[in-house]
Backbone and ligand atoms as CSV (ligand in chain L), in Angstrom:
chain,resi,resn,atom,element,x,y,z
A,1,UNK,N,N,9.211,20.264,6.702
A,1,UNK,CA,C,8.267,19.513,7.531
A,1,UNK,C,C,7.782,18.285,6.762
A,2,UNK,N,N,7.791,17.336,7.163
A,2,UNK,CA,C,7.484,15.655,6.896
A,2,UNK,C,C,5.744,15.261,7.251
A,3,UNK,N,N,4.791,16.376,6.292
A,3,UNK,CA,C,3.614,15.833,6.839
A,3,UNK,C,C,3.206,14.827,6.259
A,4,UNK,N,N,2.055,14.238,6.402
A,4,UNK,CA,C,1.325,12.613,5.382
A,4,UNK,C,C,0.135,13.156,5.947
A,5,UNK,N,N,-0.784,12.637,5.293
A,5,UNK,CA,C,-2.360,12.294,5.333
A,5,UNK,C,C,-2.623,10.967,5.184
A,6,UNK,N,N,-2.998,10.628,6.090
A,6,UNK,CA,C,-4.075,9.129,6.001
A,6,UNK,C,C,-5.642,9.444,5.508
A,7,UNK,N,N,-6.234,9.020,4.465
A,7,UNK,CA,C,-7.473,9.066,4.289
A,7,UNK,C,C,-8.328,7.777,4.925
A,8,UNK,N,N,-9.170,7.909,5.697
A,8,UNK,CA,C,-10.103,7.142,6.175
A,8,UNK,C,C,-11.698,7.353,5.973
A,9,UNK,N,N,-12.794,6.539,6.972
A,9,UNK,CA,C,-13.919,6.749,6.654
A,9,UNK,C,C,-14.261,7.946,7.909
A,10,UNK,N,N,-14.888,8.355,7.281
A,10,UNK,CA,C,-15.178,9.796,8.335
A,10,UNK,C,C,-13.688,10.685,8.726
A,11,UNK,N,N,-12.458,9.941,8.643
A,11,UNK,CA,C,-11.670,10.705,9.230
A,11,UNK,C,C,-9.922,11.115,8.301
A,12,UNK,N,N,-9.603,12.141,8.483
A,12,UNK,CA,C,-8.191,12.011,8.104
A,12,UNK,C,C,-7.167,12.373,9.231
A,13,UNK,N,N,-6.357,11.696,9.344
A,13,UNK,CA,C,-4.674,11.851,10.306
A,13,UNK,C,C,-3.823,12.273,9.218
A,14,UNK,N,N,-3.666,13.508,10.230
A,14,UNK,CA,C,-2.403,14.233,9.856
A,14,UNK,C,C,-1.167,14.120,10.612
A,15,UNK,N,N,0.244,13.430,9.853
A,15,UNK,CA,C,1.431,12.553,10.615
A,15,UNK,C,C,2.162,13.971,10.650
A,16,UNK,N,N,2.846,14.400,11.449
A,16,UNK,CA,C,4.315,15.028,11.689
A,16,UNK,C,C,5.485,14.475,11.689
A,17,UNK,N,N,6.016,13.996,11.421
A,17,UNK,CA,C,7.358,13.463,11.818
A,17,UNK,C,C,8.498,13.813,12.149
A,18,UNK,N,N,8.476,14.705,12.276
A,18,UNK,CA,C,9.481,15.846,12.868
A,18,UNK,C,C,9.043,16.223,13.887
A,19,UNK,N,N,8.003,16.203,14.873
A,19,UNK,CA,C,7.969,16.725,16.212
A,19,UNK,C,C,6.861,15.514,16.879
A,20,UNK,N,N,7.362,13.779,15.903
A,20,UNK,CA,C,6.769,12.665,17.163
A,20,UNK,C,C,7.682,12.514,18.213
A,21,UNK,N,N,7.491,12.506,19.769
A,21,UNK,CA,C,8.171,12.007,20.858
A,21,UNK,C,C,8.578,10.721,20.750
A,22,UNK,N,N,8.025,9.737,20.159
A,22,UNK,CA,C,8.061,8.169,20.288
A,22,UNK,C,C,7.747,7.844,21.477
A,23,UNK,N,N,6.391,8.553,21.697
A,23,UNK,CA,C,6.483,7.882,23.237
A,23,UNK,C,C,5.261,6.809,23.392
A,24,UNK,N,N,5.035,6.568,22.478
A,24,UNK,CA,C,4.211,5.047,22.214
A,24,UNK,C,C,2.492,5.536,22.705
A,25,UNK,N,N,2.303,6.894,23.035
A,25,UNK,CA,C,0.543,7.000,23.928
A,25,UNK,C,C,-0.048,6.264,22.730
A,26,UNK,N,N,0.474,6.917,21.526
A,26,UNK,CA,C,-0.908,6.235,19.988
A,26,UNK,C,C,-0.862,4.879,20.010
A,27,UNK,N,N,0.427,4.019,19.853
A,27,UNK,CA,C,0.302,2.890,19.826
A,27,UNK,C,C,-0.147,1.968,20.742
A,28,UNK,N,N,-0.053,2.196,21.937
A,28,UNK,CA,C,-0.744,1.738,23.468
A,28,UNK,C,C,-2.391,2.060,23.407
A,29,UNK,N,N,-2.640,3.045,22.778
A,29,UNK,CA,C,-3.691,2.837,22.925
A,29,UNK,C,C,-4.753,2.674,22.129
A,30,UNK,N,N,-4.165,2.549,20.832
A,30,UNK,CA,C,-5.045,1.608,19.596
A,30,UNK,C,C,-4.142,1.351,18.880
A,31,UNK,N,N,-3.684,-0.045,19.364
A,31,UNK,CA,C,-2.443,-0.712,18.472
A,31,UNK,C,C,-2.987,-1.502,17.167
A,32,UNK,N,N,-4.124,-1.547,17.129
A,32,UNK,CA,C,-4.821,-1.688,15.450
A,32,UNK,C,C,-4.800,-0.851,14.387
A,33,UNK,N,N,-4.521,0.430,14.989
A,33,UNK,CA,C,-4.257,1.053,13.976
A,33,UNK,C,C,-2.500,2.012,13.710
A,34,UNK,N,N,-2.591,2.188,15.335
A,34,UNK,CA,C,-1.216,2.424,15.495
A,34,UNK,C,C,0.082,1.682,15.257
A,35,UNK,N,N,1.166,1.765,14.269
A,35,UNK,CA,C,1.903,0.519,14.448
A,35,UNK,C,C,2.976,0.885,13.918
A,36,UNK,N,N,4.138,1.099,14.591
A,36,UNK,CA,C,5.474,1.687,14.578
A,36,UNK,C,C,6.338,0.999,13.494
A,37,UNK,N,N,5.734,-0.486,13.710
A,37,UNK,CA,C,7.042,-1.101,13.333
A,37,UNK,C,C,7.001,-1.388,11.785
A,38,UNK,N,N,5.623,-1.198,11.695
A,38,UNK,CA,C,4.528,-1.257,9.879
A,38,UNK,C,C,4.898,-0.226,9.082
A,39,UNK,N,N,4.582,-0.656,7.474
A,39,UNK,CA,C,4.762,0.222,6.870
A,39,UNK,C,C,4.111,0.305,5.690
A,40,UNK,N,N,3.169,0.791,5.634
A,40,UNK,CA,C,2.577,2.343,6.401
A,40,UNK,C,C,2.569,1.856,7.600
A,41,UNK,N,N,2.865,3.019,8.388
A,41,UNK,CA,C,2.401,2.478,9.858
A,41,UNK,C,C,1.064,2.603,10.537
A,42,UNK,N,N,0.418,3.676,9.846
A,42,UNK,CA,C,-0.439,3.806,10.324
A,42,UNK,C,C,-1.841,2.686,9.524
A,43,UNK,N,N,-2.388,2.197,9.939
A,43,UNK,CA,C,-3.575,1.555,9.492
A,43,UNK,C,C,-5.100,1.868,9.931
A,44,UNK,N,N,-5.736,3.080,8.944
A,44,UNK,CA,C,-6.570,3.789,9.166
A,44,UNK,C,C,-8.088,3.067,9.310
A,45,UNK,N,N,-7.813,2.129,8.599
A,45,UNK,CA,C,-8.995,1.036,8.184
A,45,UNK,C,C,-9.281,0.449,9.518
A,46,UNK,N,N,-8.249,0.614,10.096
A,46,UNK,CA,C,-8.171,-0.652,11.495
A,46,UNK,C,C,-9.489,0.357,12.544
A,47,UNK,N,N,-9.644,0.675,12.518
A,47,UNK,CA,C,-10.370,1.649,13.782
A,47,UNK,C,C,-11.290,2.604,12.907
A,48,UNK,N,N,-12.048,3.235,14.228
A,48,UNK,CA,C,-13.343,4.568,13.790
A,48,UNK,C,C,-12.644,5.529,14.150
A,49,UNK,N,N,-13.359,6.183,13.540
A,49,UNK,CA,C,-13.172,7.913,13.561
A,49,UNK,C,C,-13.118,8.407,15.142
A,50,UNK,N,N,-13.885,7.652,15.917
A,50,UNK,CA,C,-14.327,8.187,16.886
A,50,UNK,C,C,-12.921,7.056,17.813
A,51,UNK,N,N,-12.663,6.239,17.395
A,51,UNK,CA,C,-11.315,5.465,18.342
A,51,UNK,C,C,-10.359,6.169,18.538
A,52,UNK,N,N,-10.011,6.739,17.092
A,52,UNK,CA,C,-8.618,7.422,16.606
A,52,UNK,C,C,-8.566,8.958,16.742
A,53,UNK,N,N,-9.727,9.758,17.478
A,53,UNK,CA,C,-9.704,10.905,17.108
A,53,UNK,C,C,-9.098,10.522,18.746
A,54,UNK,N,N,-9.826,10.020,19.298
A,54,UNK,CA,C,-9.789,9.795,21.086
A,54,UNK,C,C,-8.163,9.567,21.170
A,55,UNK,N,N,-7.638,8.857,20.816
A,55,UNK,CA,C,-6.312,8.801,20.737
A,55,UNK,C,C,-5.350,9.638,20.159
A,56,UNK,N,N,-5.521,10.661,19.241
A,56,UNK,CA,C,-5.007,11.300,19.039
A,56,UNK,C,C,-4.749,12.719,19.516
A,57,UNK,N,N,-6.143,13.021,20.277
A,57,UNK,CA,C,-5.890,14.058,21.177
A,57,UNK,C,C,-5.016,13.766,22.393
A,58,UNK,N,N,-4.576,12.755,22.422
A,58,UNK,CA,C,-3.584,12.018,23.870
A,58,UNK,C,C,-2.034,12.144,23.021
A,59,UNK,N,N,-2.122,12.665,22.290
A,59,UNK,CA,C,-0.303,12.534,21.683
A,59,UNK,C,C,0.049,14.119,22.057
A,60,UNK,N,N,1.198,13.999,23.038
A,60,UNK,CA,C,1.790,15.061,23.502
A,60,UNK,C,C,2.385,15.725,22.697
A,61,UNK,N,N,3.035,15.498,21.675
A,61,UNK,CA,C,3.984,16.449,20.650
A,61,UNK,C,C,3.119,16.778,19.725
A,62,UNK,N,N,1.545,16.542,19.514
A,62,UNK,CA,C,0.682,17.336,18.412
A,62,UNK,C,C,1.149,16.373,17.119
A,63,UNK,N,N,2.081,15.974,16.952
A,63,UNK,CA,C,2.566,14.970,15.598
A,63,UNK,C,C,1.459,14.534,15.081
A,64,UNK,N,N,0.696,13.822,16.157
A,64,UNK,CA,C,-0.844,13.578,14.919
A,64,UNK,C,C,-1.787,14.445,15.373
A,65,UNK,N,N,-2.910,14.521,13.912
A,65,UNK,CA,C,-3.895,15.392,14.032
A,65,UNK,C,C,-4.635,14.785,13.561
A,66,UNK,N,N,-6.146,15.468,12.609
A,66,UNK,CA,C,-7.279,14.623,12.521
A,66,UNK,C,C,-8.060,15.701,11.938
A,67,UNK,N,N,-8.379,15.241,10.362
A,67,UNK,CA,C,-9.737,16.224,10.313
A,67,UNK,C,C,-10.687,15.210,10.185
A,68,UNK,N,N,-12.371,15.896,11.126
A,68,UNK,CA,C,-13.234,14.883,10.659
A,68,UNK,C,C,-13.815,14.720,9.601
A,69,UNK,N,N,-14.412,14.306,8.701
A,69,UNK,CA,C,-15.774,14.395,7.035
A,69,UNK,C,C,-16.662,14.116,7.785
L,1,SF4,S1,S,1.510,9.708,20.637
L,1,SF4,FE1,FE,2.282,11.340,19.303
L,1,SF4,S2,S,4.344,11.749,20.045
L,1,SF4,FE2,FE,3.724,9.772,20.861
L,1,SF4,S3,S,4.498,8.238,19.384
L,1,SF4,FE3,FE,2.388,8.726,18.828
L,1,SF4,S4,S,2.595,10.359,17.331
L,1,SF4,FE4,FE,4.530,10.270,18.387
């Protein structure tokens, strides 16, 4: 399994990469922090805890997660 941790303020994302769909819900809907084509892709700095948690409960394959601090 291909996990990562993003450390942020208040928050951490937990990546899967082995069970993302690519179906773009994260990046559509906070493309400040979401960003496929980046690398890192993810940019944790870009957004709140409270943007990214909202968006991450919208990813159908569970690939991302989220603990809060
Ligand atoms: S919403 Fe989830 S399944 Fe869809 S691209 Fe993002 S991480 Fe992958």
């Amino acid at each position: 399994m291909a996990q990562r941790d993003y450390e942020g303020e208040g928050i951490t994302i937990h990546w899967n990469s082995d069970i993302c769909q690519h179906s773009g819900i994260c990046a559509r809907g906070l493309a400040s922090v979401f960003q496929p084509k980046e690398r890192p892709w993810i940019k944790i700095e870009n957004g709140t805890a409270q943007e990214i948690s909202a968006v991450i409960d919208q990813c159908p394959s569970k690939a991302l997660a989220y603990t809060l601090k």
